[in-house]
VEXDREN-2710 file (C-alpha; in Angstrom, 1 decimal):
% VEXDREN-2710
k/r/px/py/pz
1/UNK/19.9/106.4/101.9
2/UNK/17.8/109.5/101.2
3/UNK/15.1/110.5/103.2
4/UNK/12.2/112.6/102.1
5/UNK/10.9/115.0/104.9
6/UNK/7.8/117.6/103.9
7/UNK/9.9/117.9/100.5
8/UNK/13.1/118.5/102.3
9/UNK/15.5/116.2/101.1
10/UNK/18.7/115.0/103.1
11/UNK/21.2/112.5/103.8
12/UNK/24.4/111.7/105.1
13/UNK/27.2/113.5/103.6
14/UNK/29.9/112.0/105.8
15/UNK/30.0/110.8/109.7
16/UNK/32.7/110.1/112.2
17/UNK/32.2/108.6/116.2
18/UNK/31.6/112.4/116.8
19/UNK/30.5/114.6/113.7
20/UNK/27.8/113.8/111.2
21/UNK/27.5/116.1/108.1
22/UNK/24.2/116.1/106.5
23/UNK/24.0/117.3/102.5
24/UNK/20.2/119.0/102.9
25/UNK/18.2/119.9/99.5
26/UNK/14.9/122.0/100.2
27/UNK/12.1/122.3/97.2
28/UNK/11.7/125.1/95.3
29/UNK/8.1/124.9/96.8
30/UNK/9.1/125.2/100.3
31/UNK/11.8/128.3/99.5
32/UNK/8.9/129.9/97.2
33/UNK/6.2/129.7/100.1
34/UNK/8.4/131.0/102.9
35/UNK/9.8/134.0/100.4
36/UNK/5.9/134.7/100.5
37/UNK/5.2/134.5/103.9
38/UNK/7.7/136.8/104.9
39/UNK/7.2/139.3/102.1
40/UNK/3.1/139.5/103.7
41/UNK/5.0/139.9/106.8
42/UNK/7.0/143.1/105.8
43/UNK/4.1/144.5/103.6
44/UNK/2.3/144.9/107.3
45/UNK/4.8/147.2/108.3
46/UNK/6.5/148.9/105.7
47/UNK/6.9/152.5/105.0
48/UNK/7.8/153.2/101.6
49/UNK/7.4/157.0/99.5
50/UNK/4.0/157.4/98.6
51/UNK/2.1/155.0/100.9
52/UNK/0.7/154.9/104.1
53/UNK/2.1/152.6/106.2
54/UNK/1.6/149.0/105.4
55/UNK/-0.1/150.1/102.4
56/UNK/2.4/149.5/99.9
57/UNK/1.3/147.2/96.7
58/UNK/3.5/143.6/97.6
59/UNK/5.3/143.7/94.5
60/UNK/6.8/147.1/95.4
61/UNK/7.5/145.6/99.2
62/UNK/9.4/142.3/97.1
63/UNK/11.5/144.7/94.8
64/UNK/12.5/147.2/97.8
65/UNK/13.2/144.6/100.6
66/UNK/14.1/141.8/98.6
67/UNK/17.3/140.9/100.1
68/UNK/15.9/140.9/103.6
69/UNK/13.0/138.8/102.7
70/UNK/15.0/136.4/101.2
71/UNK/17.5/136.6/104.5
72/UNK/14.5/136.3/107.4
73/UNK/13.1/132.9/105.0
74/UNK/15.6/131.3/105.1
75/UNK/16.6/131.7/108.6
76/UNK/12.4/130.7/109.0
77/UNK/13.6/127.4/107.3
78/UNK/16.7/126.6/109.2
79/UNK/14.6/127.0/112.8
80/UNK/11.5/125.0/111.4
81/UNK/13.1/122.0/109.5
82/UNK/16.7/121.5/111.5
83/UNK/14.9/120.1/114.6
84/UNK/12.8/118.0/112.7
85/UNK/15.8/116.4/110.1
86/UNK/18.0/116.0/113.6
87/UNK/14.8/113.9/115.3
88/UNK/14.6/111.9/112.2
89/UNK/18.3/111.5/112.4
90/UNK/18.3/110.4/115.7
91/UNK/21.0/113.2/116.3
92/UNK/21.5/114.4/119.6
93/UNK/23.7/117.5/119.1
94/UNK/25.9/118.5/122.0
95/UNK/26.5/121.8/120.7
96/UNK/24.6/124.0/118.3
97/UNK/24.6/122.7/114.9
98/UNK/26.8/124.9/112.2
99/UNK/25.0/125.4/108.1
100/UNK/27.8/125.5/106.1
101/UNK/28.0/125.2/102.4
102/UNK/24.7/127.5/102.0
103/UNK/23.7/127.4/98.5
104/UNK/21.3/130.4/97.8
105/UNK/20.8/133.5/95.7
106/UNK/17.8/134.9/97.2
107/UNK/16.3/132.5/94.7
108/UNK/14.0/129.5/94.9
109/UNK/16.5/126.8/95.2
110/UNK/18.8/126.2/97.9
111/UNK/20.9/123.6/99.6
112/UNK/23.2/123.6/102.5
113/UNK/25.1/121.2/104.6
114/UNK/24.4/121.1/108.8
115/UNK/27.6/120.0/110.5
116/UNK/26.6/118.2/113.9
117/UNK/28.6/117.3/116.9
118/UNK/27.7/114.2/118.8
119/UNK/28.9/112.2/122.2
120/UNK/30.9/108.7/120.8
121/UNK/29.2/105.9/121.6
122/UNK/31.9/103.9/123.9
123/UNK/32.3/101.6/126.5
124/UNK/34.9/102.2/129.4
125/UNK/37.2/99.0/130.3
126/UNK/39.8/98.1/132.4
127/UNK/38.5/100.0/135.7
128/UNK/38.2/97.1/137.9
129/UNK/41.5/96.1/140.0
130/UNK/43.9/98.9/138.7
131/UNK/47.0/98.9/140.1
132/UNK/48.0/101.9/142.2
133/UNK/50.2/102.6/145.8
134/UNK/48.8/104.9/148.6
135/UNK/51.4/106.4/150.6
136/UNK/51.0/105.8/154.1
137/UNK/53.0/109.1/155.8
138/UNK/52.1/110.2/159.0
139/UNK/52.9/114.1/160.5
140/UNK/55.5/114.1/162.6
141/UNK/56.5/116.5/165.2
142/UNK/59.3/118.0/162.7
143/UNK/56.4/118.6/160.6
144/UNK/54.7/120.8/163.0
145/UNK/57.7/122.6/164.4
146/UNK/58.4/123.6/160.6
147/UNK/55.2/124.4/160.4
148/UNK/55.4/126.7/163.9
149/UNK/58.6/128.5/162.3
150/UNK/57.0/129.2/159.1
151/UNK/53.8/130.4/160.9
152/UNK/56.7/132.8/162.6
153/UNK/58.4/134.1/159.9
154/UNK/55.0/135.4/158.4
155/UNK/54.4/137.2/161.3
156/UNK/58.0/138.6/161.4
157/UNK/58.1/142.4/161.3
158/UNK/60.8/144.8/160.2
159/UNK/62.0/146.6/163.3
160/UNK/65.4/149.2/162.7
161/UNK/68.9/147.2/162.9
162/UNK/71.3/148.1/165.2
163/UNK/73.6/147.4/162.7
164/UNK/75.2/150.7/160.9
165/UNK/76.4/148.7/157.6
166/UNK/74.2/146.8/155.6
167/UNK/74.4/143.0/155.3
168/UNK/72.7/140.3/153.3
169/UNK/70.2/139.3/155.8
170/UNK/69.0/142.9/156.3
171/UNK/66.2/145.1/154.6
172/UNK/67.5/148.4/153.1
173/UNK/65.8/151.7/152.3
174/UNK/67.1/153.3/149.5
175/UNK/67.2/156.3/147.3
176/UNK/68.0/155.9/143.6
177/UNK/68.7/157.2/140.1
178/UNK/69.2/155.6/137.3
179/UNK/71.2/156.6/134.1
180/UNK/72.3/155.1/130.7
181/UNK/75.2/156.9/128.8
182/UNK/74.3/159.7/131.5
183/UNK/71.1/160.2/130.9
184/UNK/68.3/160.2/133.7
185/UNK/65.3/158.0/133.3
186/UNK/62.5/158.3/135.1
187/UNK/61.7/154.7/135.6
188/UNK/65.1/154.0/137.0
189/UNK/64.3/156.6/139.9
190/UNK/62.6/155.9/143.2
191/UNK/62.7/157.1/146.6
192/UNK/62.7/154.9/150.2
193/UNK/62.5/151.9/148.3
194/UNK/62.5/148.6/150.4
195/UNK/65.3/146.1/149.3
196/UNK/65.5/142.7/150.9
197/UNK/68.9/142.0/150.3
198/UNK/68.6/138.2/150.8
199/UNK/66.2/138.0/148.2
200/UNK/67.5/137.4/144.3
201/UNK/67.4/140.4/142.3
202/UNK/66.2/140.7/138.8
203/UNK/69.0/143.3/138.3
204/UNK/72.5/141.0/138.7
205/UNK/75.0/143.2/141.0
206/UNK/72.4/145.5/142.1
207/UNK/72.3/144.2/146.0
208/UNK/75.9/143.2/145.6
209/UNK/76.9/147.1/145.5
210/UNK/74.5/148.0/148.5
211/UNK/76.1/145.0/150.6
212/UNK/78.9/146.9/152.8
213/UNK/77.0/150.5/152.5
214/UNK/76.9/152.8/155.8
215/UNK/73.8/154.3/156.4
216/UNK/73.4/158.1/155.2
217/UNK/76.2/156.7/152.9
218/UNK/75.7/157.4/149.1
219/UNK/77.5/155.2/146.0
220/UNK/77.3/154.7/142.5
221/UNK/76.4/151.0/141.4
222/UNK/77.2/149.9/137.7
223/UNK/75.2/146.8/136.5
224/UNK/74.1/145.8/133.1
225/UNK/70.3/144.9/132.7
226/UNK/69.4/141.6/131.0
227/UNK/68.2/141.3/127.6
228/UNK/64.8/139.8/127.8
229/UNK/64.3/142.9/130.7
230/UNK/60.2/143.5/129.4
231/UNK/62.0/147.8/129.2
232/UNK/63.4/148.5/125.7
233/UNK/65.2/151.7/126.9
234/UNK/67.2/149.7/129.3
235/UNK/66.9/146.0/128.4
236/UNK/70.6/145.1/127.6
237/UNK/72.2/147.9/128.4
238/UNK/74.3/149.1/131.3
239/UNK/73.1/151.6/133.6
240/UNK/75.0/153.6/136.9
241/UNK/72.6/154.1/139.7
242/UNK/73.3/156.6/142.0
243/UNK/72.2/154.8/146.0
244/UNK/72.0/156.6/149.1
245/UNK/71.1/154.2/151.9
246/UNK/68.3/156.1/154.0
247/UNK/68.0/153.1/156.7
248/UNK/68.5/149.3/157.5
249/UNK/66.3/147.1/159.3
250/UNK/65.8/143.6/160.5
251/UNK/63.2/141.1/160.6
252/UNK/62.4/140.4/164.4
253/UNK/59.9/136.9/164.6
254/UNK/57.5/136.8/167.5
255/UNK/58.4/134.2/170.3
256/UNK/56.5/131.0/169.9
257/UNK/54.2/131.3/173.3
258/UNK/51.0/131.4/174.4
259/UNK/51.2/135.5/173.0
260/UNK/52.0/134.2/169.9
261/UNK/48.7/131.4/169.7
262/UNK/46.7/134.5/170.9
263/UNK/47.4/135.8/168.0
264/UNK/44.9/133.3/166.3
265/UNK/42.7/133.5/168.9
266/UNK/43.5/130.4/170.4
267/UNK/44.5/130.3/174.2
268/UNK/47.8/128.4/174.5
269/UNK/50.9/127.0/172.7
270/UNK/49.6/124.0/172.6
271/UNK/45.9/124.3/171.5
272/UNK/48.3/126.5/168.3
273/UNK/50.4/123.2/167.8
274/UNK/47.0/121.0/167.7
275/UNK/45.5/123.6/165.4
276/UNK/48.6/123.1/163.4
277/UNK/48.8/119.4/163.0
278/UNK/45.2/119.0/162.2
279/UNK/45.9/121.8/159.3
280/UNK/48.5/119.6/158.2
281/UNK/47.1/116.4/158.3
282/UNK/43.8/117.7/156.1
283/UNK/46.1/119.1/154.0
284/UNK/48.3/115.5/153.7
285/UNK/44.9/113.3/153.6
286/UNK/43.9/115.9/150.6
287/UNK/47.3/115.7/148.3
288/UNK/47.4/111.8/148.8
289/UNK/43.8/112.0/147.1
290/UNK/44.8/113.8/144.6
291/UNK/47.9/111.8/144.1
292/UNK/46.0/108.4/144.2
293/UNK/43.1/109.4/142.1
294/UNK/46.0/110.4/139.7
295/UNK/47.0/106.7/139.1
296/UNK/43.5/105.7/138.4
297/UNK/42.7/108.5/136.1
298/UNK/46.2/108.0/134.1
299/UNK/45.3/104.1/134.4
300/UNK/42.0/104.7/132.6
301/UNK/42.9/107.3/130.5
302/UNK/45.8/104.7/128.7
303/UNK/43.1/102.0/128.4
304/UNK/40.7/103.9/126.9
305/UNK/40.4/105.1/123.4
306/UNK/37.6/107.4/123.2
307/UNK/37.1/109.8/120.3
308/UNK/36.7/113.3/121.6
309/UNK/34.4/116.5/120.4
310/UNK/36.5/119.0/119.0
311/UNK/34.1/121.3/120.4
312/UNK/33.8/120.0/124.3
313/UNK/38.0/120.2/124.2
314/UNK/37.8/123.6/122.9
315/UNK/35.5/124.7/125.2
316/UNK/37.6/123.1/128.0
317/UNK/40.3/124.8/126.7
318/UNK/38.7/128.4/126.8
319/UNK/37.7/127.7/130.0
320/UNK/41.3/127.0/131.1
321/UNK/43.1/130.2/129.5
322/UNK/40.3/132.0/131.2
323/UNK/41.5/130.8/134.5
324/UNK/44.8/131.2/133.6
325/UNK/44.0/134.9/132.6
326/UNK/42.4/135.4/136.4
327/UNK/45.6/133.8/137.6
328/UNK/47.7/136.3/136.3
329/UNK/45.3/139.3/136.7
330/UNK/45.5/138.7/141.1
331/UNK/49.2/138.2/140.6
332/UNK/49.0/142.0/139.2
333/UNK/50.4/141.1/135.7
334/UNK/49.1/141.1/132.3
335/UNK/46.7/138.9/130.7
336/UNK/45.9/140.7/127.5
337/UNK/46.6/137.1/126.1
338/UNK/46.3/137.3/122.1
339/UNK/48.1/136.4/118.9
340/UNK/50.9/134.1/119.0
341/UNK/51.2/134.2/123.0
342/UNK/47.5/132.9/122.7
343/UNK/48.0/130.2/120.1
344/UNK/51.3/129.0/122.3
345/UNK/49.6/128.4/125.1
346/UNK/46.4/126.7/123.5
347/UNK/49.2/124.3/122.1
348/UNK/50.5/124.4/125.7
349/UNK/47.6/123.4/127.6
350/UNK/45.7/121.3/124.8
351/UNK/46.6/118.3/126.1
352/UNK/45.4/118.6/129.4
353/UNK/42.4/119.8/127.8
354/UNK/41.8/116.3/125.8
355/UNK/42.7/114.5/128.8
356/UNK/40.2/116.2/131.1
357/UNK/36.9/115.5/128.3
358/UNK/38.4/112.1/128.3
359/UNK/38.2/111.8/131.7
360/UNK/34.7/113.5/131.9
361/UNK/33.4/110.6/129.4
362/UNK/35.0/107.7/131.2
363/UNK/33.4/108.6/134.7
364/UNK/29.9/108.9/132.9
365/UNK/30.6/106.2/131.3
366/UNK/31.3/103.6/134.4
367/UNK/28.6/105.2/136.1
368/UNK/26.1/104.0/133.3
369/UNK/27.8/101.0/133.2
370/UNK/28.3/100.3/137.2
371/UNK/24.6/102.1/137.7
372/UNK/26.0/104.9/140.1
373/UNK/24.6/107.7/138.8
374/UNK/23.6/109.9/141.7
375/UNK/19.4/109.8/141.9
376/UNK/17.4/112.7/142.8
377/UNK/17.0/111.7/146.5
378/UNK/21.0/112.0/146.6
379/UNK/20.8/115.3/145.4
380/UNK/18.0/116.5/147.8
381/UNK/20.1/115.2/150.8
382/UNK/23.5/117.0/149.7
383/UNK/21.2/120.6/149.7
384/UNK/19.7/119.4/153.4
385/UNK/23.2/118.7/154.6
386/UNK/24.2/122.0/153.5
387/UNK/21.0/123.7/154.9
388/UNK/21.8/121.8/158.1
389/UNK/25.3/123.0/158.9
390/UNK/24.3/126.7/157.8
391/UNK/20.4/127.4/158.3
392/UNK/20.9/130.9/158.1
393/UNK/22.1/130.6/154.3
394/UNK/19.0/128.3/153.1
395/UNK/17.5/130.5/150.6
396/UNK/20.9/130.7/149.1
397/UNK/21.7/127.3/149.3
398/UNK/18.0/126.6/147.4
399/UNK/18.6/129.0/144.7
400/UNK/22.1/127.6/144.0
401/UNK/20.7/124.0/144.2
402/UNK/17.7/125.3/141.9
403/UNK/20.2/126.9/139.2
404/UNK/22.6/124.4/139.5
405/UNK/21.2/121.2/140.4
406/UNK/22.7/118.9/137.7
407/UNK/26.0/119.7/138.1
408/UNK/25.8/119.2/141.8
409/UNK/24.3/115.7/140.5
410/UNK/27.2/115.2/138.3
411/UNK/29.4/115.9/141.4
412/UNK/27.7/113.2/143.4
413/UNK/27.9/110.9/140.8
414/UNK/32.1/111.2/140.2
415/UNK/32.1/110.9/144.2
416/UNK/30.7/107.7/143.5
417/UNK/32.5/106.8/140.9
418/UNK/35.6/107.5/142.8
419/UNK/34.6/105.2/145.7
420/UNK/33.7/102.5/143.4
421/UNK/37.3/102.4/141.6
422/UNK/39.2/102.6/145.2
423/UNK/37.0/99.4/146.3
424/UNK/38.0/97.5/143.1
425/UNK/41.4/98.7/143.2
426/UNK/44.6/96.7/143.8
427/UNK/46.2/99.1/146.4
428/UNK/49.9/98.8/147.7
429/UNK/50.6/100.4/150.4
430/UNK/53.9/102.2/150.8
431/UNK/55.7/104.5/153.9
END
């Protein structure tokens, strides 16, 4: 059906559960009068030889600045009659709608089409009584002791061996040099370099030709670099380093007493070992979460069908290389991601990407369904709560709550959500 609007015509082109294209005809009338407007507009201010300033005859403004009249217009027409054909529509647009297909010559007639993305209309089922298991495993006092010996061996300091020979579970200082087919390179040179020679090397045989070296003693070391080695100059090839062993030493691990729980300002052994269990249980409590909510969300997101936005999944998907990006930046590598290594891993991470909109539309969707949206009352009790445990942060806490108060809304709401699927769940639970 064609709809007339202030002699804009338009109609549905084509439409899917989340993209409607409109075909969009606008009268010569409307293009004409805008054309006109604008042209007045630029006669006000422009300078052209002869004239003062906004003095120019408007024919002589039309011919001169024709092309950006005709530009300004019909972005005037896009702003002003857009809103009004979406209302009309009954379009709710969940991005920014894209003109394509513009049909325009700086003339009088033109005709485009307005792509627009919408939410799907759906209705979440299968959330009540999902199957799912809930581990029931308690921290044990093995748990904590490896816990104790893992707190020790970040703590452990080098200290010199009394050892003269070097052995695997020692860390060597070296002096080396590099050369392929006798040549020197720069990058293969280094001095006091720390080795820890029970830790895998990229470079096979490297550590294997220290093992068994004196100290003060000097060797050569042949090993062959492996292909994919991110060097050209070396990747592939063999290379002869030249190692003298400056020093050994040896990790030395505090002694697990009451020194040691000073250490984290706590005043005995045992106040370290509570510490230590309570870490550990939080830390248990919070992957069985995780792990449970898991089954509920792979439960629901089998059941449910939904037809998702190309648009929210690409934005997800930005928003997930971007992390990925940070990820590698704090791990001091590169994350110039581009060209093919960029298209790999959208492929790569796409269909986490589809599965978290999915998931975002199913938890709205039972909380419309199971009324559990979080009300406004909710959200002004989560920003007391906060203002409560730290009252010296409470402007902060109100300017965050101000900028950001829908998604903490959205928050509360999944919370409930959440709750509302575990009471409704069948749960097994298993040691």
């Amino acid at each position: 059906m064609e709809i007339t609007l202030d002699k804009v015509k338009f109609k549905t082109a084509e439409e899917k559960p989340c993209k409607v294209t409109l075909s969009i005809n606008v009268s010569p009338e409307i293009v004409k009068g805008r054309k006109e407007k604008v042209a007045q507009q630029f006669q006000k201010l422009a300078q052209l030889p002869g004239f003062r300033a906004g003095k120019a005859p408007l024919d002589l403004v039309r011919q001169n600045f024709s092309s950006k009249i005709a530009t300004e217009a019909l972005d005037e027409i896009f702003r002003d009659y857009v809103p009004q054909i979406l209302k009309e529509k009954e379009l709710v647009p969940i991005v920014t709608p894209t003109v394509d297909k513009v049909q325009f010559n700086g003339g009088d007639t033109l005709s485009f089409e307005l792509i627009v993305e919408r939410n799907p209309e759906y209705k979440v089922k299968d959330y009540k009584k999902i199957a799912v298991t809930k581990k029931t495993k308690k921290i044990s006092d093995d748990d904590v002791t490896k816990e104790l010996e893992e707190l020790r061996e970040r703590n452990s300091q080098l200290a010199p061996s009394t050892s003269e020979i070097a052995g695997k579970d020692h860390f060597v200082a070296i002096d080396y040099d590099g050369t392929v087919e006798g040549q020197s390179l720069k990058e293969l040179k280094a001095e006091n370099q720390l080795v820890n020679m029970a830790s895998p090397q990229t470079i096979q045989g490297f550590a294997e030709g220290i093992l068994g070296m004196k100290k003060g003693e000097t060797k050569e070391v042949a090993v062959t670099f492996p292909k994919e080695y991110p060097s050209a100059s070396v990747a592939g090839k063999p290379v002869v380093f030249k190692i003298t062993l400056q020093d050994i030493k040896e990790k030395k691990m505090p002694a697990l007493d009451d020194e040691f729980a000073k250490d984290f300002e706590l005043a005995s052994l045992e106040e370290l070992k509570t510490k230590v269990r309570e870490s550990l249980e939080k830390s248990l409590e919070k992957a069985q979460k995780v792990e449970f909510e898991t089954q509920l969300m792979d439960h629901l997101v089998k059941e449910n069908d939904i037809p998702l936005p190309e648009s929210l999944v690409e934005m997800q998907l930005n928003s997930m290389l971007e992390r990925a990006k940070q990820m590698m930046e704090r791990q001091g590598l590169k994350s110039d991601i581009a060209g093919d290594k960029e298209k790999e891993l959208r492929e790569k991470y796409r269909p986490q990407a589809e599965r978290q909109v999915k998931i975002n539309y199913i938890l709205s969707g039972i909380a419309k369904q199971e009324n559990l949206l979080a009300s406004d009352e909710e959200v002004s009790a989560e920003r007391q709560k906060y203002k409560d445990k730290t009252p010296e942060h409470a402007a902060q806490i109100d300017n965050y709550f101000d900028e950001h108060g829908h998604h903490v809304q959205a928050q509360l709401t999944d919370e409930k959500v959440l709750k509302f699927l575990e009471e409704n769940a069948k749960i097994k639970e298993v040691a």
